[in-house]
Structures are given as C-alpha cells and as structure tokens.
N, CA, C and O of each residue as an XYZ file, in Angstrom:
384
protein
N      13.535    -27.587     58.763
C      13.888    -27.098     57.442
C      15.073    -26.144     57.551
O      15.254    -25.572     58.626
N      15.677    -25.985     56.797
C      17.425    -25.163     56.533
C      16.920    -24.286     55.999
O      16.508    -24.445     54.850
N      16.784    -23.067     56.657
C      16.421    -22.093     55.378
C      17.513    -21.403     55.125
O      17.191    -20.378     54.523
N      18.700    -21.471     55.300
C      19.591    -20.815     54.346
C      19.855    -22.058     52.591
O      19.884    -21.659     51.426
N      19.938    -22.904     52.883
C      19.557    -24.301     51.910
C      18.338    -23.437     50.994
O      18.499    -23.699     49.803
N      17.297    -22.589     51.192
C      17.149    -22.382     50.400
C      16.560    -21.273     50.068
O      15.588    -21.064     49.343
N      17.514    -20.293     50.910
C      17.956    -18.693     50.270
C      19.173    -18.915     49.516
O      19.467    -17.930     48.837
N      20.078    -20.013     49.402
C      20.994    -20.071     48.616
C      20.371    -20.678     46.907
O      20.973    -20.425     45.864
N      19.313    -21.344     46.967
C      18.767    -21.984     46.419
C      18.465    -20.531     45.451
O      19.134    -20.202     44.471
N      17.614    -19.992     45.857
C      16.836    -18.382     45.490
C      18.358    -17.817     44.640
O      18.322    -17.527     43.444
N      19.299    -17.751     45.243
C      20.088    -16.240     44.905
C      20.607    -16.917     43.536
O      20.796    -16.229     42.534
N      20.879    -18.650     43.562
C      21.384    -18.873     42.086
C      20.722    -18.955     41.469
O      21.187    -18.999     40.330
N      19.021    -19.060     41.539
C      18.064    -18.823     40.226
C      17.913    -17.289     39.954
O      17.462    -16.575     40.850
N      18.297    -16.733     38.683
C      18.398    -15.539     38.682
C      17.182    -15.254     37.062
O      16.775    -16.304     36.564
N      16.722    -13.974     36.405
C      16.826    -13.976     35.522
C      18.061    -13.623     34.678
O      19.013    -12.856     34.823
N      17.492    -14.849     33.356
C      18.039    -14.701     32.182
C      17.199    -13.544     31.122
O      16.066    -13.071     31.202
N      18.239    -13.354     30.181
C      17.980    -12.426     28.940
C      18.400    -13.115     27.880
O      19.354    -13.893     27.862
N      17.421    -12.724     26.651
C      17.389    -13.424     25.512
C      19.213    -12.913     24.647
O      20.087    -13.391     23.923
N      18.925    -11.890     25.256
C      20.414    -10.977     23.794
C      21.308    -10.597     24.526
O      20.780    -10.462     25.630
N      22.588    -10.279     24.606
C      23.306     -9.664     25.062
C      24.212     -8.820     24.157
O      24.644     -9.586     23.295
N      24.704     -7.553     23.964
C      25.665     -7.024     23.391
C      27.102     -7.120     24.216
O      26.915     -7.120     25.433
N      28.238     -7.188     23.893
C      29.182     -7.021     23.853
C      29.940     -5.700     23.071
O      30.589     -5.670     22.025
N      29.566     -4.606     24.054
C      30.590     -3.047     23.291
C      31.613     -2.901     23.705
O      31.885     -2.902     24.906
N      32.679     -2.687     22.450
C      33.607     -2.324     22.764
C      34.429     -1.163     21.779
O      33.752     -0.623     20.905
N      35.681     -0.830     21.897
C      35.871      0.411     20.928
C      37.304     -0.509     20.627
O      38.013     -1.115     21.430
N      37.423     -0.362     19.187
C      38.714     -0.903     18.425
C      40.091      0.074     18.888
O      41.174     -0.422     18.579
N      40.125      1.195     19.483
C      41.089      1.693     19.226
C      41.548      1.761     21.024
O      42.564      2.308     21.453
N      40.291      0.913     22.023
C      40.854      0.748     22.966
C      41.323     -0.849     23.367
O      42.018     -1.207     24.317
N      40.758     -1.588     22.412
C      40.811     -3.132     22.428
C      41.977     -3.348     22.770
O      41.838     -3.243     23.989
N      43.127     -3.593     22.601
C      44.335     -3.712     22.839
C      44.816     -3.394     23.928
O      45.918     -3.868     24.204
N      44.270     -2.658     24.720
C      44.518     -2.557     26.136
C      43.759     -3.746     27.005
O      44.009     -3.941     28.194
N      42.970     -4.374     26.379
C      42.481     -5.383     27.140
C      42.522     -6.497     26.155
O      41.791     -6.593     25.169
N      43.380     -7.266     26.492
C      43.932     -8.447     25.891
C      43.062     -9.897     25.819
O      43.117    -10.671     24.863
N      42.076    -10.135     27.291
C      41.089    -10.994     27.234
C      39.871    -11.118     26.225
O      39.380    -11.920     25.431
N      39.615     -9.419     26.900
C      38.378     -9.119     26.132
C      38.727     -9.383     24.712
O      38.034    -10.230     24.148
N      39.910     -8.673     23.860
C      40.166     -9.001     22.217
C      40.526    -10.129     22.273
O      40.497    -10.611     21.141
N      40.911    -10.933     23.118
C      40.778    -12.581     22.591
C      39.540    -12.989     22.520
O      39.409    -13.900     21.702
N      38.526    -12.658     23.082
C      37.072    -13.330     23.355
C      36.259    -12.949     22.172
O      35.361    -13.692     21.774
N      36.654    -11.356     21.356
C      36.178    -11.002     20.500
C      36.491    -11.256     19.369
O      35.625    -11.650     18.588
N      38.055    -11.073     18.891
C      38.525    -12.021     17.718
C      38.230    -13.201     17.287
O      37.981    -13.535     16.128
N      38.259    -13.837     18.228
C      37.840    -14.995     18.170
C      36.579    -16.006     17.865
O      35.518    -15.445     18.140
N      36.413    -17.297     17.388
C      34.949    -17.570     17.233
C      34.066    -17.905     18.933
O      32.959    -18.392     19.161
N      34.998    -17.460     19.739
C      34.367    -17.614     21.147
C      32.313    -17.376     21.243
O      31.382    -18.107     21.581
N      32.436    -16.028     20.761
C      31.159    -15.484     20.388
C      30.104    -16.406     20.106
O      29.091    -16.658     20.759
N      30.617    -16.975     18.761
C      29.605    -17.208     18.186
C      28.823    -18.731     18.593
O      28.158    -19.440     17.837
N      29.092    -18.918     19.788
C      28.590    -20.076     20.786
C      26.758    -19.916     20.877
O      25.859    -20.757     20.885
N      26.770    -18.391     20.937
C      25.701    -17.992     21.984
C      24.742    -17.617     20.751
O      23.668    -17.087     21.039
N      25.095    -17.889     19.177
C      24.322    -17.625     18.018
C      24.095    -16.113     18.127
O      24.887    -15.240     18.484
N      22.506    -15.996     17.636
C      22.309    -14.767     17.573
C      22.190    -13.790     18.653
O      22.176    -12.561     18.589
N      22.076    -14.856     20.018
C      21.712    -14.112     21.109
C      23.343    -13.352     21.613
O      23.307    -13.345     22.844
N      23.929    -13.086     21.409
C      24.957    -12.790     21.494
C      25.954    -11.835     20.530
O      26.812    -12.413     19.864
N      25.858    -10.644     20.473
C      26.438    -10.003     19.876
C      27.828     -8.541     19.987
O      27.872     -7.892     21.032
N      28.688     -8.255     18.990
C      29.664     -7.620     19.204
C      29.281     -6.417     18.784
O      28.604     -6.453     17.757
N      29.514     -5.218     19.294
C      28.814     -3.994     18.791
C      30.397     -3.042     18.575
O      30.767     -2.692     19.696
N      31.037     -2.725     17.860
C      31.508     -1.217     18.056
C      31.360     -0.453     18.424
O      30.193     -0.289     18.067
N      31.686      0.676     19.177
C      30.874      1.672     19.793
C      32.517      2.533     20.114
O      33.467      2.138     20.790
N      32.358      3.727     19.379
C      33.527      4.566     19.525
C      33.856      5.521     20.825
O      33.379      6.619     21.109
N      34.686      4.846     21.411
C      35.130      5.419     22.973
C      34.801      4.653     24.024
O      35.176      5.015     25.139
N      34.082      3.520     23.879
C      33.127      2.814     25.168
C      34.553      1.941     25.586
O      35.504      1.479     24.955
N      34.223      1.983     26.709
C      35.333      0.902     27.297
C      34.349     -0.863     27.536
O      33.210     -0.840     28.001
N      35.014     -2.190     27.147
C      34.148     -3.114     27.584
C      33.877     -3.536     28.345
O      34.486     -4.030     29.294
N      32.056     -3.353     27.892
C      30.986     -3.852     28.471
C      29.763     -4.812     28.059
O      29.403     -4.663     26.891
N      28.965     -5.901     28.914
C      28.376     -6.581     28.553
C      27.019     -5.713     28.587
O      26.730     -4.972     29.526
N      26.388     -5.863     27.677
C      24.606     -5.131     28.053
C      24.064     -5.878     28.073
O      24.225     -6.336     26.942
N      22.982     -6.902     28.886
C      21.952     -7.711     28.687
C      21.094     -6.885     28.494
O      21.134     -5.701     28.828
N      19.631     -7.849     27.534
C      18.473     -6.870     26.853
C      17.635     -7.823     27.112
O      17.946     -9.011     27.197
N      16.540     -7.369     27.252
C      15.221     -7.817     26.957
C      14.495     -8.163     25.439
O      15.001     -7.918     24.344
N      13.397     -8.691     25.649
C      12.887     -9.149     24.117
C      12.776     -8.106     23.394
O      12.738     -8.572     22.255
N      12.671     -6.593     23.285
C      12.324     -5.725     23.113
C      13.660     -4.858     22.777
O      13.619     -3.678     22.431
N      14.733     -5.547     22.917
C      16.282     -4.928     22.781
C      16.671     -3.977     23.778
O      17.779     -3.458     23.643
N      15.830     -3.596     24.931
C      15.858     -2.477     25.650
C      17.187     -3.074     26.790
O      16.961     -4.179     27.283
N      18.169     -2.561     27.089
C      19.290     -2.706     27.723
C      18.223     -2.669     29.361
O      17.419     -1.776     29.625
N      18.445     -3.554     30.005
C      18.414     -3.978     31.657
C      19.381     -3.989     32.517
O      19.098     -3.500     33.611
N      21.204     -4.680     32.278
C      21.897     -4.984     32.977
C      22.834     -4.167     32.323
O      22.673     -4.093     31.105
N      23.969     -3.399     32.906
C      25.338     -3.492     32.502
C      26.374     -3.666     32.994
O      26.513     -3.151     34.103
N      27.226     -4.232     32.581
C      28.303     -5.160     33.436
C      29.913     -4.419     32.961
O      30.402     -4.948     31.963
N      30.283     -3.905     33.243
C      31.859     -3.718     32.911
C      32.905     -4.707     33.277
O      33.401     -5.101     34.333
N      33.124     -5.080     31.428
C      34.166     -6.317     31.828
C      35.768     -6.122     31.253
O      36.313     -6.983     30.562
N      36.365     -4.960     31.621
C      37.566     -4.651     31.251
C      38.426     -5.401     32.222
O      39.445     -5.546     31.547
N      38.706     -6.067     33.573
C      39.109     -6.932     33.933
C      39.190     -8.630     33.781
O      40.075     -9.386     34.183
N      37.853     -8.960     33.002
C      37.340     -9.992     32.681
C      38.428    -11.035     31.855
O      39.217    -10.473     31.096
N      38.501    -12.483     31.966
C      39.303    -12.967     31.068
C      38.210    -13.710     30.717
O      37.139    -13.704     31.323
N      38.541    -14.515     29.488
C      38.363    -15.117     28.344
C      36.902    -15.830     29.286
O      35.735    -15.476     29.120
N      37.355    -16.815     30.195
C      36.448    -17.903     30.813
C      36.004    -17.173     31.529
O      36.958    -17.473     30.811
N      35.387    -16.203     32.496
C      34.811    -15.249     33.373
C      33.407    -14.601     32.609
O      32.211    -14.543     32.893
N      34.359    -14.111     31.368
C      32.733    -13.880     29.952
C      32.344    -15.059     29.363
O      31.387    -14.950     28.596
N      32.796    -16.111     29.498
C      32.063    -17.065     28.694
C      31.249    -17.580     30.137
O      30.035    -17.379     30.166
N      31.780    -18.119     31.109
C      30.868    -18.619     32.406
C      29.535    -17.090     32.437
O      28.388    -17.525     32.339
N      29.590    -15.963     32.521
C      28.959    -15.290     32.586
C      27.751    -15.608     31.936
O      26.627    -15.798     32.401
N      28.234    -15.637     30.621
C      27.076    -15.249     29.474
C      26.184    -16.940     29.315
O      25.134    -17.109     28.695
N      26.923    -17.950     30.018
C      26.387    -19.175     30.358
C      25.255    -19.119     30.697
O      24.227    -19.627     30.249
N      25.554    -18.202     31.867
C      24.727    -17.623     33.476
C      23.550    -17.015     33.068
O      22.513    -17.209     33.704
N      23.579    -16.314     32.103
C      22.288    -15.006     32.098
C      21.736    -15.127     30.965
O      20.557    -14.774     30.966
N      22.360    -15.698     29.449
C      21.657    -15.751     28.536
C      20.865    -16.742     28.292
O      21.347    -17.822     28.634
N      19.562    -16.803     27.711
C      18.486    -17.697     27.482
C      18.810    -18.151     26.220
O      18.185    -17.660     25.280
N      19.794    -19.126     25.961
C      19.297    -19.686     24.359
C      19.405    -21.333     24.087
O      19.077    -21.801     22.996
C-alpha cells in the first residue's frame, strides 16, 4: 500500500462551510483591483446565499468562512488574491 497516495488523499478532503463573508471597506477597494472586480461584479452571486459581501469600515479584504450558526471559523486575507484564486477558493470550502 502507498501511504503517501493516501495522506495526499486526506489533505484534499478538507471541511467545507455553509456561508462565507467577503469584508471589505469601499474607501480601500480601489487599491485592490481583483478583489473590486470580484465584488462589482455578478461573480458573487454564483455561490447564492451562501456567499456574501459585507462592508466593514477600515477592514482590509478578507474571506470569513462560518459555520451554521454564523460564527466565523476561518479567516483568510485576500488582498493579493485575483479574480480566479477567490472564485477556485470559495469552490473549495463552500457547501452549496
């Protein structure tokens, strides 16, 4: 038996989360050009309700995954992130 075959197996089954927020602050958006394409855009609204854009004054962007319960678990800082990096992401982790 290969057991790296299937510790590799293990590390790509991960949990998923039902919701994710997307915070970001309007008056820093423009410094990150991906992220406000991903947000302007109907990119979002792929992921329905599980997937949402939050305002949040001063936050630089970040993804929050949540639990059923809305309680934040993961946070991810995606101010480097382009367009396809958050969409493969949110592929990855959200349950819908």
């Amino acid at each position: 038996m290969d057991c790296r075959c299937s510790a590799n197996k293990v590390e790509a089954e991960h949990k998923k989360y039902p919701l994710a927020h997307i915070e970001i602050c309007e008056c820093n958006l423009a410094r990150f050009p991906q992220v406000q394409a991903f947000v302007k855009s109907d990119m979002v609204n792929q992921w329905g309700s599980h997937v949402k854009v939050r305002h949040v004054r001063g936050t630089l962007p970040t993804i929050k995954l949540k639990d059923v319960y809305g309680e934040t678990q993961q946070t991810m800082n995606i101010e480097k992130w382009d367009t396809d990096t958050i969409t493969e992401f949110l592929n990855a982790w959200i349950d819908y």
